[in-house]
C-alpha positions as CSV (number, residue, x, y, z in Angstrom):
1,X,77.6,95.8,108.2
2,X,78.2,99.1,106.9
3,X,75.3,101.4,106.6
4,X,76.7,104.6,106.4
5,X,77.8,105.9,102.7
6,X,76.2,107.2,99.2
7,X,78.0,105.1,96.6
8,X,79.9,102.1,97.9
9,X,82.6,102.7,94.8
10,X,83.6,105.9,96.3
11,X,83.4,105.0,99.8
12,X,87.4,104.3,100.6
13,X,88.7,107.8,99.2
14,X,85.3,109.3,100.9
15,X,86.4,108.2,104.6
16,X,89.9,109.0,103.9
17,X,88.7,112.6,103.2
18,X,86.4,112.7,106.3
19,X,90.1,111.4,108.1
20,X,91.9,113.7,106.6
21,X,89.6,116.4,108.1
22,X,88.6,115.3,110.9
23,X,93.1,114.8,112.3
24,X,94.6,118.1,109.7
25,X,96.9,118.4,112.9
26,X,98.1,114.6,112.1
27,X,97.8,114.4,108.1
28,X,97.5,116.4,104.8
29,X,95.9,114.5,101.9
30,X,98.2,113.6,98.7
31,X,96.9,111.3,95.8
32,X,97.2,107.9,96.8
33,X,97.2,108.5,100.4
34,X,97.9,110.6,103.7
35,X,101.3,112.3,104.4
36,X,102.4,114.2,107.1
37,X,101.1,117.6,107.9
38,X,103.7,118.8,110.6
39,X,107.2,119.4,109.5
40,X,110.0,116.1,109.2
41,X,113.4,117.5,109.8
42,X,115.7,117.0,106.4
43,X,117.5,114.3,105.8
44,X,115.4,112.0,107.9
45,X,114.2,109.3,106.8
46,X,110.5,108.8,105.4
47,X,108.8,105.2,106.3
48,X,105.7,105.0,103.9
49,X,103.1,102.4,105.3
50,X,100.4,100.9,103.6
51,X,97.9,98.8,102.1
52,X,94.0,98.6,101.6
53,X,91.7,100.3,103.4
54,X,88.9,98.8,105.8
55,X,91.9,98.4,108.5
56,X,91.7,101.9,110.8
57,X,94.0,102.8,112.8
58,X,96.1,100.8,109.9
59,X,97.7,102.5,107.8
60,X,96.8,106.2,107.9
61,X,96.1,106.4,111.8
62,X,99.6,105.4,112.1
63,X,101.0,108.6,110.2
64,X,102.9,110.9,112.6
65,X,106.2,111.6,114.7
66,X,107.4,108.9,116.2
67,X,106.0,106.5,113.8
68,X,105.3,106.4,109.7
69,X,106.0,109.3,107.5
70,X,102.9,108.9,105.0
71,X,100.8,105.9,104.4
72,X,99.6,105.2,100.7
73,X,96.2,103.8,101.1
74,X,94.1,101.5,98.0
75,X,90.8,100.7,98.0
76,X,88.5,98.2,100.3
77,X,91.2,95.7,101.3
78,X,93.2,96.2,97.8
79,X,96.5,97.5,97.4
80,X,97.1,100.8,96.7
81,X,98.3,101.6,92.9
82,X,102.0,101.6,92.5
83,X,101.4,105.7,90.8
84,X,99.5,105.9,94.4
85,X,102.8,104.6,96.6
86,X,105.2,106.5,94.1
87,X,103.3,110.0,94.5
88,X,102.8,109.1,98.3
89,X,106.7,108.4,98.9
90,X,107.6,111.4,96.7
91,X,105.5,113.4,99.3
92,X,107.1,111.8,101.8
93,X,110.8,112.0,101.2
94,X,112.7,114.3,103.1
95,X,116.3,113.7,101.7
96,X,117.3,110.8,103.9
97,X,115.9,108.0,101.6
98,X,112.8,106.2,101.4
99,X,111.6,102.9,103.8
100,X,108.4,101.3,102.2
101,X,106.8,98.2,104.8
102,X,103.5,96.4,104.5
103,X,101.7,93.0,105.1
104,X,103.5,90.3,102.5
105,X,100.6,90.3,100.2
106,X,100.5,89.6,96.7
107,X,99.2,92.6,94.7
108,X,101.1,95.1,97.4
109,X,104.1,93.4,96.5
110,X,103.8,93.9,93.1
111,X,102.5,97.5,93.5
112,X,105.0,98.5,95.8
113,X,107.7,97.0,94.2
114,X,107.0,99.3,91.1
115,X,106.7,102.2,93.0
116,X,110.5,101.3,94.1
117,X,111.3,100.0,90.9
118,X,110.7,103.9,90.2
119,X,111.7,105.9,92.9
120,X,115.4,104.1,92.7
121,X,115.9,105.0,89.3
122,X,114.7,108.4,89.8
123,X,117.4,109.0,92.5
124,X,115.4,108.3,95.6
125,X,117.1,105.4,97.6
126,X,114.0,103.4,98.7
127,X,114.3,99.6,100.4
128,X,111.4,97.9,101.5
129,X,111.0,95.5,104.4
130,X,107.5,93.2,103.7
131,X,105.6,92.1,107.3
132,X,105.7,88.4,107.9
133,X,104.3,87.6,110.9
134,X,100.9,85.2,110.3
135,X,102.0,82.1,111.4
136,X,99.2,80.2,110.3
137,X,99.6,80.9,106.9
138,X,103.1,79.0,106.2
139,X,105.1,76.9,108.3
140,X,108.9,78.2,110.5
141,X,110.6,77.2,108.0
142,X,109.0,79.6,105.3
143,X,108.7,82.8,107.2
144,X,109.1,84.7,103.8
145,X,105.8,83.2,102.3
146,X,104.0,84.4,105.8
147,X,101.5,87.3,105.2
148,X,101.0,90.5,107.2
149,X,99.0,90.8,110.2
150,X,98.7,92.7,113.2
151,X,102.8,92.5,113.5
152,X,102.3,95.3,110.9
153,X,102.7,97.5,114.1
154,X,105.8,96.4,115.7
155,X,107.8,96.7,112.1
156,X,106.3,100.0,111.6
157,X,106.8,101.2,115.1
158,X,110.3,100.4,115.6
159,X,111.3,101.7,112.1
160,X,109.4,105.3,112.9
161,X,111.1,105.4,115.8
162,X,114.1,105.1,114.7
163,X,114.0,107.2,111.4
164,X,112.7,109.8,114.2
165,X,115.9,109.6,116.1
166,X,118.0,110.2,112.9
167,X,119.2,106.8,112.0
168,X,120.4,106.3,108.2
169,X,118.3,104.3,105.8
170,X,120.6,101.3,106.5
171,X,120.0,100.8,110.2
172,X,116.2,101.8,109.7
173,X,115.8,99.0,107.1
174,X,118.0,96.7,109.6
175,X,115.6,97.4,112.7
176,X,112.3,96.6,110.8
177,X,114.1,93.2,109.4
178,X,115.1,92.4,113.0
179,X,112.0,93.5,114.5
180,X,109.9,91.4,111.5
181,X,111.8,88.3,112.6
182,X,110.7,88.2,115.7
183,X,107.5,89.3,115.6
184,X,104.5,86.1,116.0
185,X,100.7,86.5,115.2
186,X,97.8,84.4,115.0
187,X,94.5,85.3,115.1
188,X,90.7,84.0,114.9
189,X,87.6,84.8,113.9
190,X,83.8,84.5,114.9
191,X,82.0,85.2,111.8
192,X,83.4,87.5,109.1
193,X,82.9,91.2,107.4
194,X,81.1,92.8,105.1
195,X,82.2,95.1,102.5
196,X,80.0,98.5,102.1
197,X,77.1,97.9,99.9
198,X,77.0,94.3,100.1
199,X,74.3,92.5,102.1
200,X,76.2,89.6,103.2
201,X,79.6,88.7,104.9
202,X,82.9,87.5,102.6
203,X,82.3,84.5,104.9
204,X,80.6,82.6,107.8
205,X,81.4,80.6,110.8
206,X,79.3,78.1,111.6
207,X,76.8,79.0,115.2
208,X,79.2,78.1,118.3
209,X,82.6,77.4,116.1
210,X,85.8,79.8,115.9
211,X,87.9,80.0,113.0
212,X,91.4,80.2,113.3
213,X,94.1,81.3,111.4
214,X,92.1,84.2,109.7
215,X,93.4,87.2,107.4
216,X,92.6,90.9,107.4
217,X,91.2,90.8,104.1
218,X,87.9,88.6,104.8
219,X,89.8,85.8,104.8
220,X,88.3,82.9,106.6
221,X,90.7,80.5,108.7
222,X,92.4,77.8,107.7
223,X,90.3,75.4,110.2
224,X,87.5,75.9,112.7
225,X,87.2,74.4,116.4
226,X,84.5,74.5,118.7
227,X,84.2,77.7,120.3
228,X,86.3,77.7,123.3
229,X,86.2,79.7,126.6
230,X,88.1,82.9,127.6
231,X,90.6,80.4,129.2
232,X,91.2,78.4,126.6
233,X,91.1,81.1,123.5
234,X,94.3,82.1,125.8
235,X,95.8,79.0,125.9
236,X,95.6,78.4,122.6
237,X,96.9,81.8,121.0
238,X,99.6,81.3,123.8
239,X,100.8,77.9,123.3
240,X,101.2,78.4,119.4
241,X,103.4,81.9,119.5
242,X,105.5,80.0,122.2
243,X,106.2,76.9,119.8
244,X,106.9,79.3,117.1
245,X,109.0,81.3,118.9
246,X,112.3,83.3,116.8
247,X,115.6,81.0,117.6
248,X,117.2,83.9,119.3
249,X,114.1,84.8,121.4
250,X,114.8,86.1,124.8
251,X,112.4,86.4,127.9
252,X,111.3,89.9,127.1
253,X,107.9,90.5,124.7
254,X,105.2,92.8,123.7
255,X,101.8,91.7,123.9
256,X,99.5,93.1,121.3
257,X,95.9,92.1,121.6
258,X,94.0,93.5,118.3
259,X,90.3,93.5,118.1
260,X,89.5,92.9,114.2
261,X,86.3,95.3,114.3
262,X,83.5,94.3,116.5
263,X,85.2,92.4,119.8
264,X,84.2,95.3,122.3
265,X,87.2,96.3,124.5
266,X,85.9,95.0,127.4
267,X,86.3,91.3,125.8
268,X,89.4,92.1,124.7
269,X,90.5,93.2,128.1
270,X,89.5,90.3,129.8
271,X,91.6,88.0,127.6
272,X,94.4,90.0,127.6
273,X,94.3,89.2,131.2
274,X,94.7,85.8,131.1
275,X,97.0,86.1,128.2
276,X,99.2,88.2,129.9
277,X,99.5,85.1,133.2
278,X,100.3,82.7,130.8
279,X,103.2,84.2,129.7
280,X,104.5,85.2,133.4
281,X,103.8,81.7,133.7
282,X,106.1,80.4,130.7
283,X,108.5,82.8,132.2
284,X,108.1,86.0,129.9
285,X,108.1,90.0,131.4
286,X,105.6,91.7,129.0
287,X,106.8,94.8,128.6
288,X,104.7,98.2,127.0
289,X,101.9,95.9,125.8
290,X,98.6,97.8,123.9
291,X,94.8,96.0,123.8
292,X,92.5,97.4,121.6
293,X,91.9,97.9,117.6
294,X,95.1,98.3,116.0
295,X,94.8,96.9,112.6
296,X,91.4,95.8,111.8
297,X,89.2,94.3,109.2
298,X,85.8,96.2,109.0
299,X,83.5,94.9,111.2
300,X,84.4,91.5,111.6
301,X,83.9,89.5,114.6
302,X,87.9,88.3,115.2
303,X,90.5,89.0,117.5
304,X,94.5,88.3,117.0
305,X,97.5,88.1,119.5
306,X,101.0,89.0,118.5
307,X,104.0,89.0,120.4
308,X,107.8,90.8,119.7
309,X,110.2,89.0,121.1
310,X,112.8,92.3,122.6
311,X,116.1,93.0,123.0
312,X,117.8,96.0,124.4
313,X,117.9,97.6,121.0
314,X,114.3,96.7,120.0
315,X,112.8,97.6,123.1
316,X,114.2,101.5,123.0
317,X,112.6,101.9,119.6
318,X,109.2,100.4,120.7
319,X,109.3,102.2,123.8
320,X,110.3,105.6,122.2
321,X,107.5,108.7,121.8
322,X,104.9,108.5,119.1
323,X,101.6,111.2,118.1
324,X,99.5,109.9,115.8
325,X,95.9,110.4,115.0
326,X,95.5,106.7,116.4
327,X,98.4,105.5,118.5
328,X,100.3,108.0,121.2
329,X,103.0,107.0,123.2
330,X,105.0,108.7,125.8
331,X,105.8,112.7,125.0
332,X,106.6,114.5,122.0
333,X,107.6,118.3,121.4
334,X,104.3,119.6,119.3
335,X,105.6,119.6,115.5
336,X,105.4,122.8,113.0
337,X,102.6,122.3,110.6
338,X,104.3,121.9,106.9
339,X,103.4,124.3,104.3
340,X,100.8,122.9,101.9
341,X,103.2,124.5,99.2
342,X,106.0,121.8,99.9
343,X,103.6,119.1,99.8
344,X,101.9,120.1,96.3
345,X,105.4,120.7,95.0
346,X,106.7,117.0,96.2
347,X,103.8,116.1,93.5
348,X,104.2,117.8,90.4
349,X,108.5,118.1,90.9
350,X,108.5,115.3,87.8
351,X,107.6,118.3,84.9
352,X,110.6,119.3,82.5
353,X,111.1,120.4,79.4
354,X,111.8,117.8,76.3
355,X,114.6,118.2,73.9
356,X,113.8,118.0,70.2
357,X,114.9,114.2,69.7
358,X,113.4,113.1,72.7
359,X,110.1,114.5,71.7
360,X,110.0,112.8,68.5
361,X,110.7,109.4,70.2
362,X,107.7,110.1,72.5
363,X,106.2,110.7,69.1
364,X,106.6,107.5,68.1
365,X,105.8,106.0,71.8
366,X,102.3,107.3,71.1
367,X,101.9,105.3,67.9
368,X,103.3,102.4,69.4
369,X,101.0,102.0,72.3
370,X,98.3,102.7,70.3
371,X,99.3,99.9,68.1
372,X,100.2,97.4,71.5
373,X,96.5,98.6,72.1
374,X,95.2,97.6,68.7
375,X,96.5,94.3,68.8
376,X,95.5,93.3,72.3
377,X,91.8,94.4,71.2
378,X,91.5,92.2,68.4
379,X,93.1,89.3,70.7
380,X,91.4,90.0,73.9
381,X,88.8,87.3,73.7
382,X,91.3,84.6,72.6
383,X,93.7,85.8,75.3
384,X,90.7,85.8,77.6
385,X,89.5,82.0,76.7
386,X,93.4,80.7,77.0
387,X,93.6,82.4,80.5
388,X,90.6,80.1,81.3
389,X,91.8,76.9,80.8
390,X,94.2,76.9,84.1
391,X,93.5,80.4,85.6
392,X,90.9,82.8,86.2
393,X,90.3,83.8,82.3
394,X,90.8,88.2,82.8
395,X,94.0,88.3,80.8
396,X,92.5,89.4,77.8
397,X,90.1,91.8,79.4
398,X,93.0,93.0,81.7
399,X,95.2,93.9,79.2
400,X,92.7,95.9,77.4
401,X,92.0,97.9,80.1
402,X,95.4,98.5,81.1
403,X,96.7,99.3,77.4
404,X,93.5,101.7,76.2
405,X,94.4,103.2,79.5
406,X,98.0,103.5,78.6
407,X,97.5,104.4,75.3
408,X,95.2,107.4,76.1
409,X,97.8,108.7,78.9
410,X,100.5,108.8,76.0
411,X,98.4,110.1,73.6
412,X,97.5,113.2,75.9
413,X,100.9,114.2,76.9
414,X,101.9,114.3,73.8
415,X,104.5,116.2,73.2
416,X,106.4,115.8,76.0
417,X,109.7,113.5,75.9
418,X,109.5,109.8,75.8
419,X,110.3,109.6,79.5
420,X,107.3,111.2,80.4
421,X,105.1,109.9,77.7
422,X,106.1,106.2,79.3
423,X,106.1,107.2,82.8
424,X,102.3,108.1,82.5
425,X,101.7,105.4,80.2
426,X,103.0,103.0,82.5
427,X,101.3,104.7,85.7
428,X,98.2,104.3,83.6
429,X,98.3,101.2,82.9
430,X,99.3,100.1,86.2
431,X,96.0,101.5,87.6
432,X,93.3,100.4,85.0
433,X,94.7,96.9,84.8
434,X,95.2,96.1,88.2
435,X,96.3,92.4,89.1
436,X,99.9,90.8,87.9
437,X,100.2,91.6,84.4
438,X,98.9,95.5,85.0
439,X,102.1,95.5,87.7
440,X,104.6,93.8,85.7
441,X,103.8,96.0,82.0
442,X,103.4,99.2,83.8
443,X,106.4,98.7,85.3
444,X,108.4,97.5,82.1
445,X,106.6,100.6,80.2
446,X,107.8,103.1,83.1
447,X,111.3,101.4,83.0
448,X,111.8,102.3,79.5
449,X,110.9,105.3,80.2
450,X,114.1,106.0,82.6
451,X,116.2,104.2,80.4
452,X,115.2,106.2,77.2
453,X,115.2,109.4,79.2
454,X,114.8,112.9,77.8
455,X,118.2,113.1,75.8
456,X,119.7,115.3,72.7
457,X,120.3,112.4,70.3
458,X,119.4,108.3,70.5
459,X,121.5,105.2,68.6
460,X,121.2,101.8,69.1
461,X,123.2,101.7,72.5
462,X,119.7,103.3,74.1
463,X,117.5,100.6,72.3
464,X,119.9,98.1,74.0
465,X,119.2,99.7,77.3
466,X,115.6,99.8,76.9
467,X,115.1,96.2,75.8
468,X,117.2,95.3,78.8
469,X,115.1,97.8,81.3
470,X,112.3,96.0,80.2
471,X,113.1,92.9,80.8
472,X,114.8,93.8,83.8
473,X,111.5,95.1,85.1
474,X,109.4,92.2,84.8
475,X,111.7,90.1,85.9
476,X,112.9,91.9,89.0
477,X,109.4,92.9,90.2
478,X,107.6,89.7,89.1
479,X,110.1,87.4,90.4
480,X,109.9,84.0,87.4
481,X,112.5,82.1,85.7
482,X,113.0,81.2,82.4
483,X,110.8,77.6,82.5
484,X,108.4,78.8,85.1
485,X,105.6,79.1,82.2
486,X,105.6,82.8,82.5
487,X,105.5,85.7,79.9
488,X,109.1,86.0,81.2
489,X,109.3,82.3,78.8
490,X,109.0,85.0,75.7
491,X,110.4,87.9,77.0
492,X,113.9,86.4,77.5
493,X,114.4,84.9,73.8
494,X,112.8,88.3,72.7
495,X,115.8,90.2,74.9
496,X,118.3,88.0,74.1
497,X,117.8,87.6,70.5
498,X,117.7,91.6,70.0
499,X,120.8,92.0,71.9
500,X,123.0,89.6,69.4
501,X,121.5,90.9,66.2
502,X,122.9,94.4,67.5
503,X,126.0,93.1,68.6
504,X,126.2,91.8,65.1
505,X,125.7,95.0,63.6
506,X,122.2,94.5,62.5
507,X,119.8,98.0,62.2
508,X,117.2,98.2,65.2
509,X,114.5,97.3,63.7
510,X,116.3,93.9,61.9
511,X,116.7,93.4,65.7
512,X,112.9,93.8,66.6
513,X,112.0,91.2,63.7
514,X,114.4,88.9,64.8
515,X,113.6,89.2,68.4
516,X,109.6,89.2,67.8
517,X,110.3,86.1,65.7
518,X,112.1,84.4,68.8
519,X,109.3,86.0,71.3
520,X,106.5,83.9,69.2
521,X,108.2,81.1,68.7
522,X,109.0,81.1,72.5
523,X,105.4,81.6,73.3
524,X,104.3,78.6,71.0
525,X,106.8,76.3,73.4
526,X,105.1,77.0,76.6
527,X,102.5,74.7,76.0
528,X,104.5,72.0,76.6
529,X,105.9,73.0,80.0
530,X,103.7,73.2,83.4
531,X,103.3,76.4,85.5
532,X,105.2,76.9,88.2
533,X,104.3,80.9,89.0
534,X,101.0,82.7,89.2
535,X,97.1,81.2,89.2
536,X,97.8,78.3,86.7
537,X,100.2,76.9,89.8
538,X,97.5,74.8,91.1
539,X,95.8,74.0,87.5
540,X,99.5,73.1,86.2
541,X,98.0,69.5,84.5
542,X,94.9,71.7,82.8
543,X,97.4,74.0,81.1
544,X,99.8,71.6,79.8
545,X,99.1,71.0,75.8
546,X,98.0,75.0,76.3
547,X,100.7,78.3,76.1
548,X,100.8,80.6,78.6
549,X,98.5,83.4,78.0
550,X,101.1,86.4,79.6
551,X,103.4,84.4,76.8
552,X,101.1,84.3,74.1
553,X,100.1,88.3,74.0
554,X,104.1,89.7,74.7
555,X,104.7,87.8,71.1
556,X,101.5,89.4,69.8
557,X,102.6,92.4,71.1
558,X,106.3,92.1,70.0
559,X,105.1,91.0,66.2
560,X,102.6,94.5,66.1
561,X,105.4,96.5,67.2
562,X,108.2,94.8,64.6
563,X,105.5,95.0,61.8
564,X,104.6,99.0,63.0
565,X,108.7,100.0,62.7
566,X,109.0,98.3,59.4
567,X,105.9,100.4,57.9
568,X,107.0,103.4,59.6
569,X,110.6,103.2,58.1
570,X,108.9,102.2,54.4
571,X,106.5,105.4,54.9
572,X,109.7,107.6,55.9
573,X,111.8,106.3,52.7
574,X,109.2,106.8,50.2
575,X,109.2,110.5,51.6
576,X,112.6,110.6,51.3
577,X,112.8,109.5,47.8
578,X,109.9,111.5,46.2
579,X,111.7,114.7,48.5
580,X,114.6,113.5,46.1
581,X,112.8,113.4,42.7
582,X,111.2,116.7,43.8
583,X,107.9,115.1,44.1
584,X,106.0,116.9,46.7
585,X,105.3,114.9,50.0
């Protein structure tokens, strides 16, 4: 249990401080996470790590040579904010292209994903390579639906390693595929953790049971067994990697023993010794193993074993030099610090100066979010009780959050053009939401953004471009089909109906009715379909009869918006014509 801290809220960003402090040699602090504080040669290229905190050494005792570039870091076991990861990776980029990698969760793929979504259309190649190595939590023959464990550090390692010895972004992103595929992990647990300021665990195992098959977020296993000896803790982590061993496995592997917060070393020590006969036994050389925390999960009681299966490549990369604040390996020349100068600069390199149209299109960004905002405020507890039929019943209060957020970001860079005015908007909403539909709009609203730009002169060819870059957005990052009972069920007819009316000649804002009209009448027709994304997944026979709620509020949304332009273009002729009969305005 943790006992030492002043308010639990602030207690992730208030150890990241005391980190940051306490390793300056190591790490600098950026918003959003650690970056390096020694120099990275140009061109090289930048792994950023990352994830929740509550799992030291993972993910900012891993920044260093040798190893990651920055690590973006969220709150108690939650992602980090995508405007965290993007300011992070802008930190981090040295001119050689950005590698993000982190445990195949939900909410960091989102989050990271948007943070890419962004950096690529900003110019910054970025890939990302996701860790899959749980094998309790999907079967061989689903590896990409495994989550993240304590494999985290093999992917990481070997992709440091070899951005450190100059490889391009390619073969780094190619390395941490191939070491992901062959990296195994299971672990187990003996009772679970507790967050700061709560009194009791996230879970309990039953007195003299083990649970197996745990995560590193307080989540329990997915069964639990008599608790067995040393020998047979061994024999079981053993005999599982082996059967789930990669096809092109050879007989060469590192063996990572992680301790998951309170397993004292000597424990761990002593089962790494029976683990490491086992596989001499089944014919294995262990090669460079580590025992001890690595990535771990506050204080609970739990243990994990992974193993990467090597080749000749693999193993240089693994066995190569690394200094970081919590993992050193071999020998490495003593890095010049990096002027605090560069850093600061890598975070505010986004200012510019608007031209005159694109300024008056941010204009009218403000008045539309505020009127996205309006509408969502007088829906929220509808949206809210719909959400609750198959899910967890937040939409409504979500999307309030995340549009007054947006809305008051826009509002105060006012001003500037309607790339910037979205980009924070977006970034904003992003953060305050938090969840799916926070991801997938501030990513839409930053993707319009970019598309609109900061330009001399805007027609109907940029609306076109900014319907599709929102679309594109929410589909890319959120991953639905058309039928999956989505808000991508409205968004599509909404796109697809504002393309033809333009291709037909028709004004923008004929377009926006016609396409709101579609979005609404698209959103009424997902009641009759079951969900096959998201929450409502499991609940699909509850929420048939019942739209989708992500559906239901883009319609809203696109209605406001159509009804907003039509008023604003009646206001702006009346002006004209009383300008015209000399009345004054």
């Amino acid at each position: 249990m943790t006992q030492i801290f002043d308010n639990p809220a602030n207690f992730a960003d208030e150890a990241l401080d005391g980190f940051v402090a306490a390793n300056r040699g190591y790490v600098a602090r950026v918003d959003g996470g650690v970056v390096r504080s020694t120099e990275v040669p140009a061109g090289q290229v930048a792994l950023v790590v990352g994830g929740g905190s509550g799992h030291y050494p993972a993910f900012s005792g891993l920044v260093g040579p040798g190893l990651a570039t920055a690590a973006a870091c969220g709150n108690m076991f939650a992602s980090p904010a995508a405007g965290q990861v993007y300011r992070v990776a802008k930190a981090a980029n040295a001119g050689g292209g950005v590698l993000l990698s982190y445990g195949n969760y939900a909410g960091d793929v989102l989050h990271f994903g948007q943070a890419q979504l962004r950096l690529n259309a900003e110019g910054i190649e970025t890939r990302t390579v996701t860790v899959t190595d749980d094998i309790a939590s999907a079967p061989i023959d689903q590896l990409e639906k495994r989550r993240g464990i304590a494999g985290d550090l093999t992917v990481f390692k070997v992709a440091g390693a070899a951005a450190e010895a100059g490889l391009n972004l390619d073969d780094v992103e190619r390395l941490a595929i191939k070491t992901n595929h062959r990296t195994r992990s299971l672990g187990v647990a003996f009772d679970g953790c507790t967050l700061p300021g709560a009194s009791d665990p996230l879970f309990h195992v039953p007195s003299g049971q083990m649970s197996l098959g745990l995560g590193i977020h307080g989540e329990p296993g997915i069964s639990e067994h008599p608790m067995p000896t040393a020998s047979e803790l061994a024999e079981l982590l053993v005999s599982k990697l082996l059967n789930d061993k990669p096809e092109d496995a050879g007989d060469r592997v590192v063996a990572i023993v992680n301790g998951l917060g309170t397993v004292k070393y000597d424990e761990l020590f002593l089962l790494f010794g029976k683990i490491e006969k086992l596989l001499t036994a089944a014919g294995l050389t262990v090669v460079e193993p580590e025992c001890g925390e690595l990535v771990t999960s506050l204080d609970m009681s739990g243990l994990s074993l992974t193993l990467l299966w090597l080749d000749g490549e693999l193993e240089q990369y693994w066995a190569a030099p690394a200094d970081t604040a919590a993992f050193r390996k071999g020998s490495m020349t003593p890095r010049a610090p990096r002027a605090k100068a560069e850093i600061d600069d890598a975070e505010t390199a986004d200012v510019e100066q608007p031209a005159p149209a694109a300024a008056e299109l941010g204009r009218q960004a403000v008045g539309v979010l505020a009127q996205v905002r309006d509408v969502v405020v007088e829906h929220e507890e509808e949206l809210g009780k719909l959400d609750a039929i198959a899910g967890d019943g937040d939409h409504g209060i979500g999307m309030r959050r995340g549009v007054e957020a947006a809305a008051a970001a826009a509002e105060a860079a006012s001003g500037s053009s309607v790339a910037r005015i979205l980009a924070v908007a977006g970034e904003a909403w992003s953060e305050r939401a938090g969840g799916t539909s926070g991801a997938l709009w501030g990513s839409a609203v930053i993707a319009t953004g970019h598309a609109l730009g900061n330009k001399e002169s805007y027609n109907a060819s940029d609306a076109a471009a900014a319907v599709k870059a929102f679309a594109g957005a929410i589909t890319e990052l959120g991953k639905a089909d058309a039928g999956d009972k989505t808000m991508v069920d409205a968004l599509l007819p909404f796109r697809d109906a504002f393309l033809a009316e333009l291709k037909g000649g028709a004004p923008v804002d004929r377009a926006l009715a016609a396409a709101a009209a579609a979005a609404e009448s698209a959103a009424s027709r997902t009641a009759g379909l079951r969900p096959l994304k998201g929450r409502a997944r499991p609940l699909a026979e509850k929420s048939l009869g019942h739209p989708d709620p992500g559906a239901v509020s883009f319609g809203l949304i696109a209605a406001r918006i159509s009804h907003y332009i039509d008023l604003q273009l009646t206001a702006d002729s009346d002006l004209a014509a009383a300008a015209g009969n000399g009345v004054p305005a």
